[in-house]
N, C-alpha and C positions, 0 to 999 in steps of 0.2 A: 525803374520800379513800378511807374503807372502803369508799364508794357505790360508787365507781368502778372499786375495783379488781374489784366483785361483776359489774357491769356488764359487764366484758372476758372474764370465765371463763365456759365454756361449761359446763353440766351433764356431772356424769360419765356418766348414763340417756342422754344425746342424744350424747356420744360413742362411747357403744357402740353404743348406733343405726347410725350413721354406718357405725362401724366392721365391724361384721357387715351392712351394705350395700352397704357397696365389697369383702367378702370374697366376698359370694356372687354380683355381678356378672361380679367377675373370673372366679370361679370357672367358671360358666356359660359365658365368653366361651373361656377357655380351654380347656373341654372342646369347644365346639360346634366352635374351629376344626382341634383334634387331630381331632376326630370325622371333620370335611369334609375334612382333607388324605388323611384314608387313606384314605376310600373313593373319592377321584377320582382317587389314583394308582391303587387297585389297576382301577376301573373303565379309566381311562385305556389302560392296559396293553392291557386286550383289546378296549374299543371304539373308542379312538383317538379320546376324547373327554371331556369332564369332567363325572361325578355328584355333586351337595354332597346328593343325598339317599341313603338308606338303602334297596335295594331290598329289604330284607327286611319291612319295614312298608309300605312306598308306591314306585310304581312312576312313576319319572320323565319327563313328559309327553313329553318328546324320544324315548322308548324307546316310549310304549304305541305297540301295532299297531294301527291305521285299522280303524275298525268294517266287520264285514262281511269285512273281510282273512282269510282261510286261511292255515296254514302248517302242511300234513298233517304229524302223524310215521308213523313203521314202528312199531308195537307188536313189541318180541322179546323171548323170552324162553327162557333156558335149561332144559334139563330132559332127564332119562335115559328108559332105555325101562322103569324099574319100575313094575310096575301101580299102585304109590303116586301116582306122579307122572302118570301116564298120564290117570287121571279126573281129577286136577287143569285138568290140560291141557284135555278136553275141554269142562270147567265155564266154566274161563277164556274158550276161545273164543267158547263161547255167549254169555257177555255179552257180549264185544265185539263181536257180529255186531248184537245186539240195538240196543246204545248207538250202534253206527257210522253208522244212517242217521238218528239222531233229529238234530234240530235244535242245532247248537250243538255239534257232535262234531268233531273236528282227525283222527279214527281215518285213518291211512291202510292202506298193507298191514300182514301178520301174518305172523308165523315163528315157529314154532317151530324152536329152534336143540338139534338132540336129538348129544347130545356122545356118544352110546357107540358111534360109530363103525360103525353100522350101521342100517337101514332098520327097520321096525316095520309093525306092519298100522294105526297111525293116516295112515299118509303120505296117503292117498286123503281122508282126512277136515279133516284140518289143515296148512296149509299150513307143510312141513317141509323144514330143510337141514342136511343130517346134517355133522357136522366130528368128528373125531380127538379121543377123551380123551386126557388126559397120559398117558405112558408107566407103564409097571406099576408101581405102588409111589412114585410119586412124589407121590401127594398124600396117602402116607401116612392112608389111612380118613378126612380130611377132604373127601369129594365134590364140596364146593363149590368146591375149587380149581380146578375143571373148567371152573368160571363164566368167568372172564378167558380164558383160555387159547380156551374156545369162542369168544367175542366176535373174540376177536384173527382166527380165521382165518375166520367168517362178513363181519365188514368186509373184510378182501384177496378172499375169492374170489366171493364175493354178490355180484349185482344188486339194490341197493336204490335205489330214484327216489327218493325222499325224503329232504328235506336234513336232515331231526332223525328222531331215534329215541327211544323209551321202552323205556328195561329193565325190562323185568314181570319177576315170580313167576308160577308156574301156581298158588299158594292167592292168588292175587289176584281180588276180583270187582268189576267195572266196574259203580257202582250207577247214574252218569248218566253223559253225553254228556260228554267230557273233553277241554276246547280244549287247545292247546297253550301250556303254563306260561310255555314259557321265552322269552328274549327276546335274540335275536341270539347274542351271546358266552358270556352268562348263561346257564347250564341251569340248570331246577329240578328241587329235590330236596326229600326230606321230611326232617327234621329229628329223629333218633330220640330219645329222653330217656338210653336208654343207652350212645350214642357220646359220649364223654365223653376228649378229645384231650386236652385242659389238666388233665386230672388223672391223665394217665397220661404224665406229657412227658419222663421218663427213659426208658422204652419209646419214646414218638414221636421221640423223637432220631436212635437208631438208626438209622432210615430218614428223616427228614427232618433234617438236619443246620441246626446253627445260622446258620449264612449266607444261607440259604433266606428265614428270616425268625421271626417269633415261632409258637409255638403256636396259635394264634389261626386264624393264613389254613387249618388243618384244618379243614376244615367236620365237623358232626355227625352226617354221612349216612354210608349206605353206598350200592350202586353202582343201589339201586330202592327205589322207584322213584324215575327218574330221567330227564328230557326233556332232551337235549344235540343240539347238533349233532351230525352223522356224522362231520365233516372233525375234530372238535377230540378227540371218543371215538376216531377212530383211532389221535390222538396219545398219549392216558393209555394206551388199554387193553394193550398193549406193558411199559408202567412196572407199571401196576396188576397183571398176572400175575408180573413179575418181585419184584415187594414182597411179596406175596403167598408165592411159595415161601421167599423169603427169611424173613419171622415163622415161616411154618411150619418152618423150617430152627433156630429159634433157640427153645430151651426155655424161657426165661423169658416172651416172647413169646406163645407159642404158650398159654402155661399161663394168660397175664393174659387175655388176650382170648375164647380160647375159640372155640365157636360164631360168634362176631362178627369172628373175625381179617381173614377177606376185606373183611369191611365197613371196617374201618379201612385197609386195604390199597385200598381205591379212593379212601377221602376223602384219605388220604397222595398217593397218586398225582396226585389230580389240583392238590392243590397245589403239587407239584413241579413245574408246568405251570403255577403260577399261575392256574387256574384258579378261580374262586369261582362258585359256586350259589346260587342264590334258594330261598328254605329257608319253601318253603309245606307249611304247616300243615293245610291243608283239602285237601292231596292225597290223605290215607290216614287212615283209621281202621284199630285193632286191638282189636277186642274180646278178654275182657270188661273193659280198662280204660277206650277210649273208648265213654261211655252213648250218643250220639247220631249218628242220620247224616245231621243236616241238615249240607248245603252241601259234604258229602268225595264226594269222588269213585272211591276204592277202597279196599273193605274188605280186609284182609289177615286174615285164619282161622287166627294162625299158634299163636297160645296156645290154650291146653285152655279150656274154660270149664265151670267146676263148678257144681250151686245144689243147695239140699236142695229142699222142697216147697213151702216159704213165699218161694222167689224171691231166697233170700239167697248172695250168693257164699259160695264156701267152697275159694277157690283154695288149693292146697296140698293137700289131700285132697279125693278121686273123690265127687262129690256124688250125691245122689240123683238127679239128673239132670244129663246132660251132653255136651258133643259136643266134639268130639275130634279131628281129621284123623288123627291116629296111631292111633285104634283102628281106620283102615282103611287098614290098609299092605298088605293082598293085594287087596284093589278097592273099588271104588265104595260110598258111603254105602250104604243100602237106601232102597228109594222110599218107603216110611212111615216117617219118624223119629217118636220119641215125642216131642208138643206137650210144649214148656216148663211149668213152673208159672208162675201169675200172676205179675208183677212182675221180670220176668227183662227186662233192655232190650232194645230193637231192633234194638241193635247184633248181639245173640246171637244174636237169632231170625231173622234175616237168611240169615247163612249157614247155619244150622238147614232152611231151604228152598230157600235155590237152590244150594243142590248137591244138591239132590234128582234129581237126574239118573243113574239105572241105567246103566252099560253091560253089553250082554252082545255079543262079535263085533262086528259091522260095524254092530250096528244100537243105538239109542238111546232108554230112554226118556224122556220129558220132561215134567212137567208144570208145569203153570202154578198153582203153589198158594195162589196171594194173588192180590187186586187194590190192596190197600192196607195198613199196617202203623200203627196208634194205638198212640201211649206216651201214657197221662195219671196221671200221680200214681202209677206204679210198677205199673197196671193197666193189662195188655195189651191189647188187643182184637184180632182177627185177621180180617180178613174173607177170605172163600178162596169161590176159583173152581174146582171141583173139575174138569179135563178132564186126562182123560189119553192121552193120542195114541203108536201105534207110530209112530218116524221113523226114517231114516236120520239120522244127525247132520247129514250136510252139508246137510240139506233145514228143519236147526230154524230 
């Protein structure tokens, strides 16, 4: 009798087995199909069709473009007529001239979209569409409020052939040939570490109200870079300038966010729109946090980068060596920078030389100061082609 009643009971070891086996089944099953309902309605919505994958990690073989396919965008980007921003401008263009005929490039035309309302003596050099800054005092000493407001009225009165666009910066540099990210509906975007939506969701409220949907559909971008259709940017960029004065209008707002307010003022925007973005990651380096530039495609120069002698950051305090874009707010780099110290990354030394581009007038100089860049074990190597050529810019 005791035999048999041992015989019927199951070990307690092989019921919790059991039990934490059908928990973590479930488990799993339950998140995959929450996972795959959301992204094929939010997919659904703008392709008019169903994704159970995740374009943010893998790109659904129904959406990739047919090898060999083209789908040029317009490179534009905003910017004033200060000489800060002026040799940005020109830096920029260069690389895109460079990257545009290489193999594997989407570049199509270029604008500069110069918002103060008046002509400049780059218009001969770069190709320029002047539009109307906001009204005096209206963007209150934040300049970048200029950003949407320019957008809005270059899409109504431009001729642009190109059915997608990319919003540059002028400290942007084109390191390789940049196909086109995005895919149909989907624009891509880069994914900042400090847009940070879900943790600011009493601020995000305000502007995107709870009916809209959760926290969440705010992407972590701001408006560049950025590859979107033309037709669906004509739709945000309307909302994106109105959001945009509105945070600026609102002291708490304005105080949380900072320097970054426009930025979250386009990711708000465009999810008012429903829209969602492919959030690549190898779109943009920013030194000196990202060390490397295999596989990105534009370095952004926007942080200081500090080193003492031994190659060691020292952000926060002016290192023994360092480069800066803000130390050149009345012009252009100087065509000798002083070489880094060993061990400083590639990321640095990058734009360390190709802004090495003087302007003085109408004319340009350029040189070509590498042929290759070696990181090994935090020891630099530099190989340089020293040639240094008078040009007109439009002739680099």
């Amino acid at each position: 009798m005791i035999e048999r009643k041992n015989m019927g009971r199951a070990s307690p070891l092989l019921l919790i087995l059991l039990a934490l086996g059908f928990f973590f089944a479930t488990y799993n099953l339950i998140t995959m199909v929450i996972h795959n309902r959301r992204l094929s309605s939010w997919v659904r919505n703008e392709q008019g069709n169903d994704m159970l994958i995740d374009p943010i990690t893998e790109i659904p073989e129904h959406l990739k473009r047919p090898k060999g396919g083209r789908e040029p965008f317009h490179v534009a980007l905003t910017a004033t007529d200060a000489p800060y921003s002026k040799w940005q401008c020109r830096i920029m263009y260069y690389w895109y001239k460079k990257q545009k005929e290489l193999s594997g490039s989407d570049f199509g035309g270029f604008t500069r979209i110069l918002h103060s309302g008046r002509s400049d003596e780059l218009m001969d050099e770069i190709p320029t569409f002047v539009v109307d800054p906001l009204p005096a005092g209206l963007d209150r000493g934040y300049i970048v409020l200029n950003r949407p407001w320019a957008f809005v009225q270059w899409l109504v009165k431009a001729p642009i052939k190109e059915e997608y666009v990319l919003m540059a910066e002028p400290d942007h540099i084109f390191l390789r040939p940049l196909p086109n990210l995005a895919l149909g509906g989907l624009p891509a975007a880069f994914p900042f570490f400090y847009i940070k939506p879900a943790d600011h969701e009493k601020i995000v409220r305000k502007f995107y109200p709870l009916e809209n949907g959760p926290v969440t559909n705010v992407d972590p971008i701001g408006n560049s870079p950025v590859i979107i259709k033309k037709e669906i940017l004509a739709k945000i960029a309307p909302t994106w300038m109105n959001v945009s004065l509105k945070m600026k209008e609102d002291p708490e707002t304005d105080k949380t966010f900072g320097w970054v307010l426009e930025m979250y003022a386009y990711a708000i925007a465009s999810a008012l729109h429903g829209v969602k973005h492919i959030l690549q990651k190898d779109f943009m380096l920013q030194p000196p946090w990202d060390l490397s530039t295999k596989d990105k495609y534009i370095l952004h120069y926007t942080y200081g980068c500090d080193y003492n002698m031994k190659g060691e950051l020292t952000y926060g305090k002016i290192g023994e060596w360092r480069f800066d874009k803000r130390s050149y707010l009345r012009g252009p780099p100087p065509k000798n920078l002083p070489m880094p110290p060993p061990g400083v990354p590639e990321s640095v030394l990058l734009p360390t030389f190709r802004t090495g581009i003087k302007s003085r007038h109408m004319v340009s100089e350029c040189r070509n100061d590498f042929l290759e860049f070696y990181c090994t074990h935090g020891a630099t190597i530099l190989l340089m082609n020293r040639l240094n050529t008078d040009l007109r810019f439009s002739d680099i």
